[in-house]
C-alpha positions as CSV (number, residue, x, y, z in Angstrom):
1,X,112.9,128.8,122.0
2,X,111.2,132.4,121.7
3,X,108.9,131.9,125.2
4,X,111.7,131.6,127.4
5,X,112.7,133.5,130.8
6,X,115.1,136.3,130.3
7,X,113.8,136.6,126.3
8,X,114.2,140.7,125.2
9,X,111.3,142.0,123.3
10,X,109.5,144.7,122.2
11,X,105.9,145.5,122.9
12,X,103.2,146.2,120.1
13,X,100.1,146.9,121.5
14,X,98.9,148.7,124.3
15,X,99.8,151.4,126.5
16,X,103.8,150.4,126.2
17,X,103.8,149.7,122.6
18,X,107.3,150.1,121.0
19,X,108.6,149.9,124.1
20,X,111.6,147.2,125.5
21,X,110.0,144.5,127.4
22,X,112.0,141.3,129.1
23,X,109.8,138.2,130.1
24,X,109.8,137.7,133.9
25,X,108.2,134.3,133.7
26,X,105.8,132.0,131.4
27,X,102.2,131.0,132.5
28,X,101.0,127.5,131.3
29,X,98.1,129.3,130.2
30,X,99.8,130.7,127.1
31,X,100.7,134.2,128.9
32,X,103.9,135.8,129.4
33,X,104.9,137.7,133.0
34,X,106.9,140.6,131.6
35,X,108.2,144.0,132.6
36,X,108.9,146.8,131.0
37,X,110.9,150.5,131.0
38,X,107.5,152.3,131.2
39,X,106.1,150.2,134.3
40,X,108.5,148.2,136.0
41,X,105.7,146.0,138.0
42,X,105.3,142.8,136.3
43,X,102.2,142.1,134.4
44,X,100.7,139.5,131.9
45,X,100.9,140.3,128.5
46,X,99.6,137.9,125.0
47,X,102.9,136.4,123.7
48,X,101.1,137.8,120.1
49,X,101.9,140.9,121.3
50,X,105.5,140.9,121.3
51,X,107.8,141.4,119.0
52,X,111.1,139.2,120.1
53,X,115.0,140.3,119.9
54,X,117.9,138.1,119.4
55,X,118.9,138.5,123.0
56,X,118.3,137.6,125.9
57,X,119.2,138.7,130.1
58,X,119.7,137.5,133.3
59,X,116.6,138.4,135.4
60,X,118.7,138.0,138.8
61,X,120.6,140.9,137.8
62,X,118.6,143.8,138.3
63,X,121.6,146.0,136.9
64,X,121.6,144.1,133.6
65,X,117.6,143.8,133.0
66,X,117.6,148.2,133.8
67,X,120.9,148.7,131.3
68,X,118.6,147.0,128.7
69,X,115.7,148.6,129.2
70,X,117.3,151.9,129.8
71,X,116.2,152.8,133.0
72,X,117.9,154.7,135.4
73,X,118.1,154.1,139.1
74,X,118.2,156.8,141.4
75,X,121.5,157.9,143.1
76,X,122.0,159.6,146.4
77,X,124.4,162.2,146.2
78,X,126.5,163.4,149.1
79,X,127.5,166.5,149.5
């Protein structure tokens, strides 16, 4: 199934368009909950919108959903 938790896409419309997307969570009201490497805070989006990917993520691991959509966390450094 293409609407599912964890789904990688990529976003066509709008302000993050061609950009890596990964659905947070699916509204009965035909929305998505997604997030993406522009904005991290989780939105609605159209499902129409998205283009999806062959793969897919575990959304409890912060460290895998940032590796795919290539955003860096800041490190402290010690000196």
């Amino acid at each position: 199934m293409l609407l599912e938790v964890g789904r990688v896409c990529i976003k066509k419309f709008g302000r993050d368009a061609g950009k890596k997307a990964v659905i947070v969570a699916v509204d009965g009201k035909g929305f998505v909950r997604i997030v993406t490497s522009m904005r991290n805070k989780e939105r609605s989006c159209n499902p129409k919108h998205l283009e999806f990917l062959n793969q897919t993520v575990d959304i409890k691991d912060k460290d895998a959903v940032n590796d795919v959509l290539d955003i860096k966390t800041k490190t402290t450094r010690k000196e």
